[in-house]
Structure formats: structure tokens, C-alpha cells
N, CA, C and O atoms as a GROMACS GRO file, in nm:
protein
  380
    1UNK      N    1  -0.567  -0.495  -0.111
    1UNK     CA    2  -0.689  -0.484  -0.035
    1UNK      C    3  -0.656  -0.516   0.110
    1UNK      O    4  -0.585  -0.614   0.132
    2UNK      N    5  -0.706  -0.433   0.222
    2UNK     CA    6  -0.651  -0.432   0.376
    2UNK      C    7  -0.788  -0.490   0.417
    2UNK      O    8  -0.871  -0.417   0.364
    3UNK      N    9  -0.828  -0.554   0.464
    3UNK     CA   10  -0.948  -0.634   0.574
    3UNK      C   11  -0.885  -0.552   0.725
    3UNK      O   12  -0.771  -0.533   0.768
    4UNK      N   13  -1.022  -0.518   0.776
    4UNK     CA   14  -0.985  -0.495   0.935
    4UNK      C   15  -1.086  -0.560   1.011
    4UNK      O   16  -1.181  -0.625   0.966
    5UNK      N   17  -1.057  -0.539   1.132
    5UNK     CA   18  -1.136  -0.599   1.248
    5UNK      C   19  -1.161  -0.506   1.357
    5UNK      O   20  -1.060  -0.458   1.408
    6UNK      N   21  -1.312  -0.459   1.420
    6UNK     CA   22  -1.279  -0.386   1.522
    6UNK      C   23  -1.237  -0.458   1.669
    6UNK      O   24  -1.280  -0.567   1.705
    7UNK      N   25  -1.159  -0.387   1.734
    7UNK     CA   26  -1.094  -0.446   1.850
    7UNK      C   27  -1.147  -0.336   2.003
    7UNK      O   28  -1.118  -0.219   2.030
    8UNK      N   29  -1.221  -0.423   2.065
    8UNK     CA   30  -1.233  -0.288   2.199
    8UNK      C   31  -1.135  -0.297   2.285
    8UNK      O   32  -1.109  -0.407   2.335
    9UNK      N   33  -1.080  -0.211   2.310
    9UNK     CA   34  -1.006  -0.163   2.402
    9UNK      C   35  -1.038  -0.078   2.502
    9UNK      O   36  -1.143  -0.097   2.565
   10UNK      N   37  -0.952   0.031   2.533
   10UNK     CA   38  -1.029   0.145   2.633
   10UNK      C   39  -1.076   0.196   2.546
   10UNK      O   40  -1.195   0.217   2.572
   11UNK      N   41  -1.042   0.240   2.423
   11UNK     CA   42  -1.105   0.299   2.266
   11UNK      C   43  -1.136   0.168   2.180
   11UNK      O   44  -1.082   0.059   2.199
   12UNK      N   45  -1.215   0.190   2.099
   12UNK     CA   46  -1.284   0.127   1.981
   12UNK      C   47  -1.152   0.160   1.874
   12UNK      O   48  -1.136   0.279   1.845
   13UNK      N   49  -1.069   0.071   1.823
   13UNK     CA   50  -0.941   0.111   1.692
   13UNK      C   51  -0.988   0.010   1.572
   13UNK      O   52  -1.076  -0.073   1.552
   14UNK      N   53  -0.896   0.056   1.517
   14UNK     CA   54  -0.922  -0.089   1.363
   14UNK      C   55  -0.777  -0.120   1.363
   14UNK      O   56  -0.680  -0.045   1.352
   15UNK      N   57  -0.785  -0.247   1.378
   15UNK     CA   58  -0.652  -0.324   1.331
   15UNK      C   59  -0.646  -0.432   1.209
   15UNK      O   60  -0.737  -0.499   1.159
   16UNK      N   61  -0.530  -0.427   1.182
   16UNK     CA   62  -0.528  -0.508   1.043
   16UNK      C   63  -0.532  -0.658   1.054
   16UNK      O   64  -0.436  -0.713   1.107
   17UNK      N   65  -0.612  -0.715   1.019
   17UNK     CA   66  -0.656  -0.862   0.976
   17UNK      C   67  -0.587  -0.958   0.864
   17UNK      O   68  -0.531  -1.068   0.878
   18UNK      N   69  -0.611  -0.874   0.740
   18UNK     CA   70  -0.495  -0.973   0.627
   18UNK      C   71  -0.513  -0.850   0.544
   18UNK      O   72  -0.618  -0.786   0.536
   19UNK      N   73  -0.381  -0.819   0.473
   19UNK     CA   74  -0.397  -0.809   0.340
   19UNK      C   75  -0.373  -0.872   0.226
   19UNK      O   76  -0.301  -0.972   0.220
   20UNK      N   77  -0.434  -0.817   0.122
   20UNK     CA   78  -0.427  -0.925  -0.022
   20UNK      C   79  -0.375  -0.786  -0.116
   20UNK      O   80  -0.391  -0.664  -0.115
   21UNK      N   81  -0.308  -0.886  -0.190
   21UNK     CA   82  -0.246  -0.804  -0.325
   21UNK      C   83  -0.376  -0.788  -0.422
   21UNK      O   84  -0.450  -0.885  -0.410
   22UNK      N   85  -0.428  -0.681  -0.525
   22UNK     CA   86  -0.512  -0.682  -0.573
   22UNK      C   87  -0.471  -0.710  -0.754
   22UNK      O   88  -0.534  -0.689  -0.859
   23UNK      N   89  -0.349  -0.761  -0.726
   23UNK     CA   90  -0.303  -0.805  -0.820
   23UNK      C   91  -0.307  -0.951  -0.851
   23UNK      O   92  -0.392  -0.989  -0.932
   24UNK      N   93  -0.204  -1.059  -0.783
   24UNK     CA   94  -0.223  -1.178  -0.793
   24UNK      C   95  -0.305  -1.267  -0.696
   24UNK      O   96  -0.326  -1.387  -0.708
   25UNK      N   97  -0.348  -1.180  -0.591
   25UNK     CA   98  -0.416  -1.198  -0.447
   25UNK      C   99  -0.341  -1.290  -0.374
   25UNK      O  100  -0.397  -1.394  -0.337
   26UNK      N  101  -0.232  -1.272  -0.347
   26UNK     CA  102  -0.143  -1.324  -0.277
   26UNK      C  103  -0.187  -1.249  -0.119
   26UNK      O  104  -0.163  -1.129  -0.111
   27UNK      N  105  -0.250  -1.319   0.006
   27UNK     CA  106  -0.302  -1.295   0.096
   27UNK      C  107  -0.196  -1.327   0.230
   27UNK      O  108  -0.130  -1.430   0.234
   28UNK      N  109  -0.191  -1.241   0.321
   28UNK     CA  110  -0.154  -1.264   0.444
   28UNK      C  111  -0.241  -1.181   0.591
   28UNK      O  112  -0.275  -1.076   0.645
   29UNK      N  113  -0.240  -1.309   0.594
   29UNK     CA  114  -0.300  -1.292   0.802
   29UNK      C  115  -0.229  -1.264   0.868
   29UNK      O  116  -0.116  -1.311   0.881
   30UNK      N  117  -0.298  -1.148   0.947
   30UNK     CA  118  -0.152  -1.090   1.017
   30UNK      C  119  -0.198  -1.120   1.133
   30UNK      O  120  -0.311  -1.118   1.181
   31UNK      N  121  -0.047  -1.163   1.192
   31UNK     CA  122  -0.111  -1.260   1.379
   31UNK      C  123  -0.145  -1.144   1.444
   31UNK      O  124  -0.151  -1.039   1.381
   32UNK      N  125  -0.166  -1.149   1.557
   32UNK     CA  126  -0.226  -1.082   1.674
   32UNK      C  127  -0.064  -1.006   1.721
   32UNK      O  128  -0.036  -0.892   1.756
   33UNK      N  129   0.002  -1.105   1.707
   33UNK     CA  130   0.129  -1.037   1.759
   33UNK      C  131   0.247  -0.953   1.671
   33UNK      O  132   0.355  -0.925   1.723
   34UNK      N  133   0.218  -0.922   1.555
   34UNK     CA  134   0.261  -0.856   1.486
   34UNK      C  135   0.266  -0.888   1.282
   34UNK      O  136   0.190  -0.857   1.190
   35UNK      N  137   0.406  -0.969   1.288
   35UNK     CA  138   0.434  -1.013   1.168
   35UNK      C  139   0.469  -0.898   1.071
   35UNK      O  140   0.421  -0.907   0.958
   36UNK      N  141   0.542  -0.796   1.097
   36UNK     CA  142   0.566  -0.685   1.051
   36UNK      C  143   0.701  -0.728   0.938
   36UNK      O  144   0.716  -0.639   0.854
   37UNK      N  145   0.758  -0.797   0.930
   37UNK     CA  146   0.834  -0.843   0.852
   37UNK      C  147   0.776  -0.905   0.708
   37UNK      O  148   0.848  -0.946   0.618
   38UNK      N  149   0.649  -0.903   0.705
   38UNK     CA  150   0.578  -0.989   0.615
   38UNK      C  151   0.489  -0.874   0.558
   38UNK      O  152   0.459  -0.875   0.439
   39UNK      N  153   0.450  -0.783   0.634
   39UNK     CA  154   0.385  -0.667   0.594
   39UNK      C  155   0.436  -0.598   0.526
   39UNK      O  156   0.357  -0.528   0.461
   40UNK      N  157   0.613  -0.571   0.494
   40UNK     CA  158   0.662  -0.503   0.466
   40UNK      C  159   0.677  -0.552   0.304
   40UNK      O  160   0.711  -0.483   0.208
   41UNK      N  161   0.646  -0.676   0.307
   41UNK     CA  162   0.625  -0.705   0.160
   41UNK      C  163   0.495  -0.661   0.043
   41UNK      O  164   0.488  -0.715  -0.068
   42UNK      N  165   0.390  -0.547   0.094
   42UNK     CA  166   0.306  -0.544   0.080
   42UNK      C  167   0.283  -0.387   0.064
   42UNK      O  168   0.308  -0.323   0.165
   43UNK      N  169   0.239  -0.315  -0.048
   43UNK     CA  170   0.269  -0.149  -0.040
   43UNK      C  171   0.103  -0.098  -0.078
   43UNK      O  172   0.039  -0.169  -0.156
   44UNK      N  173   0.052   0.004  -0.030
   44UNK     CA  174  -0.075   0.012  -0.025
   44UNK      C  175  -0.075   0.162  -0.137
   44UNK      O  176   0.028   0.228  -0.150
   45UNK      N  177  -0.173   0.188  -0.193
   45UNK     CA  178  -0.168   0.292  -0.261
   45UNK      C  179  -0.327   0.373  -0.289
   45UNK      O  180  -0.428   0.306  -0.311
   46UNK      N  181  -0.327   0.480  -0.286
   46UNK     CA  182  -0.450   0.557  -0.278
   46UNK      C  183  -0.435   0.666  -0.405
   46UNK      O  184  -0.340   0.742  -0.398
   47UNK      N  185  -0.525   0.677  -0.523
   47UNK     CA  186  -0.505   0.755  -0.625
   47UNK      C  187  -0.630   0.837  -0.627
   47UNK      O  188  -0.729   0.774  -0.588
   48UNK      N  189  -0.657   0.989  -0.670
   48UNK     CA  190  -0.764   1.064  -0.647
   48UNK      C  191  -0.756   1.091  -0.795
   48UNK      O  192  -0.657   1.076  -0.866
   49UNK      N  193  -0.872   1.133  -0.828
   49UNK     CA  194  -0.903   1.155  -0.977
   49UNK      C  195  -0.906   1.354  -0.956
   49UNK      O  196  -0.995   1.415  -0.896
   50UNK      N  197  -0.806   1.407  -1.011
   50UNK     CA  198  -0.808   1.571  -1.010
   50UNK      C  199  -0.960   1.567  -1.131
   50UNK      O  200  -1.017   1.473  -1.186
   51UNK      N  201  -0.981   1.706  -1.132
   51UNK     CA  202  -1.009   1.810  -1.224
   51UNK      C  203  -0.998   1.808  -1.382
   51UNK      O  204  -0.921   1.881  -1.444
   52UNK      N  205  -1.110   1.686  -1.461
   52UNK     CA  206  -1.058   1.691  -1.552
   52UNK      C  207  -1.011   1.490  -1.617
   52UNK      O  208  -1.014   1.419  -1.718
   53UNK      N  209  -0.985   1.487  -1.515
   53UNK     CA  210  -0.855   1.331  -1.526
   53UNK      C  211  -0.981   1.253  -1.573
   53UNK      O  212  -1.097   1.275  -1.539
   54UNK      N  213  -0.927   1.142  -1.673
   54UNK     CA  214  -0.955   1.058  -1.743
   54UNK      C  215  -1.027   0.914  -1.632
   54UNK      O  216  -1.138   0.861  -1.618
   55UNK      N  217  -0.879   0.898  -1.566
   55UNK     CA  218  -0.915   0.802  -1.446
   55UNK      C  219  -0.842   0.813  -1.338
   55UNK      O  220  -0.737   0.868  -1.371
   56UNK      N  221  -0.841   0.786  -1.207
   56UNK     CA  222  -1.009   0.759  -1.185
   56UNK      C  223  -1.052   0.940  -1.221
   56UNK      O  224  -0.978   1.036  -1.242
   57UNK      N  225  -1.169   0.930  -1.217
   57UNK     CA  226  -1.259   1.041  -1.285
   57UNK      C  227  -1.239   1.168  -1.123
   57UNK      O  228  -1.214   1.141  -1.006
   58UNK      N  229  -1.264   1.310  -1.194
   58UNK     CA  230  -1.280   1.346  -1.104
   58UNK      C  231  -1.378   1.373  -0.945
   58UNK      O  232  -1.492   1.420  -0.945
   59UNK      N  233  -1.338   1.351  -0.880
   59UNK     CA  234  -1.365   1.365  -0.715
   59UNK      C  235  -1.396   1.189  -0.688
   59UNK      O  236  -1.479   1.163  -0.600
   60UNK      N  237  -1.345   1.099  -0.745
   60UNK     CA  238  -1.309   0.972  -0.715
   60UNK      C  239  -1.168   0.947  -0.690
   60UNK      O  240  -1.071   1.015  -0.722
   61UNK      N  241  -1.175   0.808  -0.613
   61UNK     CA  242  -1.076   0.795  -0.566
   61UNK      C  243  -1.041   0.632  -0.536
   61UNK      O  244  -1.108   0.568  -0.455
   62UNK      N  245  -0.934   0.576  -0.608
   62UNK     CA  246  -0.918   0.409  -0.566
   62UNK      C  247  -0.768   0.439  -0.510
   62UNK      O  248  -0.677   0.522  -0.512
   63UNK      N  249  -0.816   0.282  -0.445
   63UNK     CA  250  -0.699   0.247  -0.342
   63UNK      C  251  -0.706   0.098  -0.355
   63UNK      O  252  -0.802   0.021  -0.351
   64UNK      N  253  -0.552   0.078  -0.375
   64UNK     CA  254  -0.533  -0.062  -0.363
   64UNK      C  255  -0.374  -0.154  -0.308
   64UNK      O  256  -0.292  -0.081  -0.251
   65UNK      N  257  -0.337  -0.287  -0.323
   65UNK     CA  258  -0.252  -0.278  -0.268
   65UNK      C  259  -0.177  -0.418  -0.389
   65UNK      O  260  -0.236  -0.506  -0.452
   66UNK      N  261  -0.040  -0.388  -0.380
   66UNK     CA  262   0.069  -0.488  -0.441
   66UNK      C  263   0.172  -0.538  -0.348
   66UNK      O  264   0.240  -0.481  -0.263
   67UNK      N  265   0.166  -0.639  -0.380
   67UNK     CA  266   0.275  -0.725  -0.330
   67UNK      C  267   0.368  -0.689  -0.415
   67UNK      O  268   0.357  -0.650  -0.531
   68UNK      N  269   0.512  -0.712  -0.314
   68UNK     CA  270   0.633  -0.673  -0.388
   68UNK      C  271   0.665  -0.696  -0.528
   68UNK      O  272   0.697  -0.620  -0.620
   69UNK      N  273   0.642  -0.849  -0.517
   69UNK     CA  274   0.641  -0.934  -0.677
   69UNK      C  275   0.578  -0.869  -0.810
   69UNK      O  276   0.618  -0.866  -0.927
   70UNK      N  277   0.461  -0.818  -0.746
   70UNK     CA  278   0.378  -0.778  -0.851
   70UNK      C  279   0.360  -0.581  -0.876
   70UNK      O  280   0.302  -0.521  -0.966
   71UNK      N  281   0.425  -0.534  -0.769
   71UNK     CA  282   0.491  -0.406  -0.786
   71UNK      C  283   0.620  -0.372  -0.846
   71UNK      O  284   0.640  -0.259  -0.893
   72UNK      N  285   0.711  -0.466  -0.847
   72UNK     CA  286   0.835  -0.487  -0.937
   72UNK      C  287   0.770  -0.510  -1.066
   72UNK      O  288   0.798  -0.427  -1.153
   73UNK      N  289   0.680  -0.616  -1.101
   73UNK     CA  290   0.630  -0.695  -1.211
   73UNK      C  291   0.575  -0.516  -1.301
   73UNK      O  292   0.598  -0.470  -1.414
   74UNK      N  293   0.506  -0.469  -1.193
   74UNK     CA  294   0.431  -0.362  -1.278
   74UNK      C  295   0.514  -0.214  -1.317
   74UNK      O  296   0.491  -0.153  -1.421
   75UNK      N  297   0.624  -0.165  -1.204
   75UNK     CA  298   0.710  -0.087  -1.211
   75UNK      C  299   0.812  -0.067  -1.368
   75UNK      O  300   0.849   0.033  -1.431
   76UNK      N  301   0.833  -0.217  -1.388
   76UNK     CA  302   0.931  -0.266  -1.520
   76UNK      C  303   0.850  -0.241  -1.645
   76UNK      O  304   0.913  -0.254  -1.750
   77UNK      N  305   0.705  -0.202  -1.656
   77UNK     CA  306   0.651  -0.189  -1.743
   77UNK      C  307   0.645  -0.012  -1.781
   77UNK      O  308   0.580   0.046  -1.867
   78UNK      N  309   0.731   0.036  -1.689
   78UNK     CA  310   0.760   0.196  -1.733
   78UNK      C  311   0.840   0.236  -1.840
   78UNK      O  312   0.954   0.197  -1.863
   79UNK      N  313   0.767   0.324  -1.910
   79UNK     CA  314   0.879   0.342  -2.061
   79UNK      C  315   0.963   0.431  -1.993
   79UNK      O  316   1.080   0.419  -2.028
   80UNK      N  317   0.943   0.521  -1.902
   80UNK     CA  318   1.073   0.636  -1.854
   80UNK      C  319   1.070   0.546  -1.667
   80UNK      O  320   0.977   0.505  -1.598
   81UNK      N  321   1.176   0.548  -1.653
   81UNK     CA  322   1.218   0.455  -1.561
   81UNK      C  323   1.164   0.525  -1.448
   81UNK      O  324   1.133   0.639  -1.480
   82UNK      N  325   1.138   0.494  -1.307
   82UNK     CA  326   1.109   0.577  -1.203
   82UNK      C  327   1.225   0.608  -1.125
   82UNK      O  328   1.336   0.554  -1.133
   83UNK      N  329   1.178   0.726  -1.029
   83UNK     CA  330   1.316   0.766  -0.985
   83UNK      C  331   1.309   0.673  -0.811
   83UNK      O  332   1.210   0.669  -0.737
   84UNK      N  333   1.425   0.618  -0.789
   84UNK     CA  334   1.413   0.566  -0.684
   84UNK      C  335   1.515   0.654  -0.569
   84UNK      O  336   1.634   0.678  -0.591
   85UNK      N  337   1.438   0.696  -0.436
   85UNK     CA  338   1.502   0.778  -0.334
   85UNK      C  339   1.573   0.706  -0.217
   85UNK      O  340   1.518   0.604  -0.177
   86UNK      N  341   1.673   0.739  -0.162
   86UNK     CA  342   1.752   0.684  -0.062
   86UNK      C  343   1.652   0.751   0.045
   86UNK      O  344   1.651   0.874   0.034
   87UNK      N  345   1.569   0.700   0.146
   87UNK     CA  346   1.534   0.746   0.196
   87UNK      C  347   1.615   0.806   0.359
   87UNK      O  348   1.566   0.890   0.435
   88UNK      N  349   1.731   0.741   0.375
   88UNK     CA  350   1.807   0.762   0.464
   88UNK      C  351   1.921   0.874   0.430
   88UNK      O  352   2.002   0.938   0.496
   89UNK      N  353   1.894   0.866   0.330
   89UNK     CA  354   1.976   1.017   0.262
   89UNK      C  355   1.876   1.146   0.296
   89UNK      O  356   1.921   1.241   0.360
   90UNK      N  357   1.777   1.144   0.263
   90UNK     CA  358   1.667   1.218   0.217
   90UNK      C  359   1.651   1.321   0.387
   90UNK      O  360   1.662   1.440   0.415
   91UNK      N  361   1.610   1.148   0.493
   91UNK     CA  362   1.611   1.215   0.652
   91UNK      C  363   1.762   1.314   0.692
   91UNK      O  364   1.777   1.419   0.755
   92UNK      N  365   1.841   1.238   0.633
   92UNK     CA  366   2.010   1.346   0.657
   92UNK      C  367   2.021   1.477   0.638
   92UNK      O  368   2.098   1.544   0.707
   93UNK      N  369   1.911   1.554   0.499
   93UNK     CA  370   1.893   1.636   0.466
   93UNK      C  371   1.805   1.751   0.534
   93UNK      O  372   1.810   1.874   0.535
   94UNK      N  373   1.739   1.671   0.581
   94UNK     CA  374   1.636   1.720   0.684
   94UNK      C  375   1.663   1.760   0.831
   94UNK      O  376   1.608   1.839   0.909
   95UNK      N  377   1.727   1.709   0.835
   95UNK     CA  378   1.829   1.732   1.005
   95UNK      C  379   1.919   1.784   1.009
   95UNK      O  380   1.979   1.796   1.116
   0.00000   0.00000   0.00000
């Protein structure tokens, strides 16, 4: 779960406030001045319900977020393993 705050500037933006894991709710406040090292522990995810789908149903849509701990915790519960990408391989390919 992402909390924002509006901030005026020369434009009206949304910046991030804290997020929480919607798993163990493991929460972080993110300073004013960054803390991007701490963010990175934190993966956000958005799922749409197609045509049909069980859940979420169709033309719904959840979004939520895991902390590393508890995205490892949930990943290991796959009966066919996931595929994990080098993503610095991936950009090599591309260029």
C-alpha cells in the first residue's frame, strides 16, 4: 500500500509518503530527501481481472505491495518455479 501527499510546486505532483507491505505491514516513511535505498526493498504490483477470470473478476483491478521478505516468503510457495531475468543482459540485447 503507497500513501501520498500532495506537494505544490510550480505544478500540483503526488509524492510518496510511506509505503506498507500489504502483507506483514512492515511500513516505511520516506524522508523528504529521498531514501531510495529502502524503497528498493519494497515491489508494488497491479493485477486486472481479463474476460472471464475468476479473480480479481472481470474489469476489476487490485494493486498492492510486498516487502522483499514477504515476496521471497510468497514466491517459494510456487509449485513451477519462476523464471528469474538478468535484467542487464536483457538491456544488452536491446542495444
Amino acid at each position: 500500500m503507497k500513501e501520498f501527499k500532495l506537494v505544490k510546486k510550480d505544478v500540483v505532483e503526488q509524492q510518496l509518503v510511506t509505503i506498507t507491505c500489504n502483507c506483514c505491514a512492515k511500513r516505511f516513511e520516506v524522508p523528504e530527501s529521498g531514501g531510495y535505498e529502502e524503497l528498493a526493498n519494497f515491489h508494488s504490483f497491479e493485477v486486472e481481472g481479463g474476460y472471464g477470470s475468476e479473480y480479481p473478476q472481470d474489469m476489476d483491478r487490485i494493486s498492492f505491495t510486498l516487502c522483499s521478505v514477504c515476496l521471497k516468503t510468497f514466491t517459494s510457495t510456487f509449485k513451477i518455479p519462476y523464471e528469474q531475468l538478468d535484467l542487464l543482459s536483457i538491456s544488452d540485447k536491446i542495444l
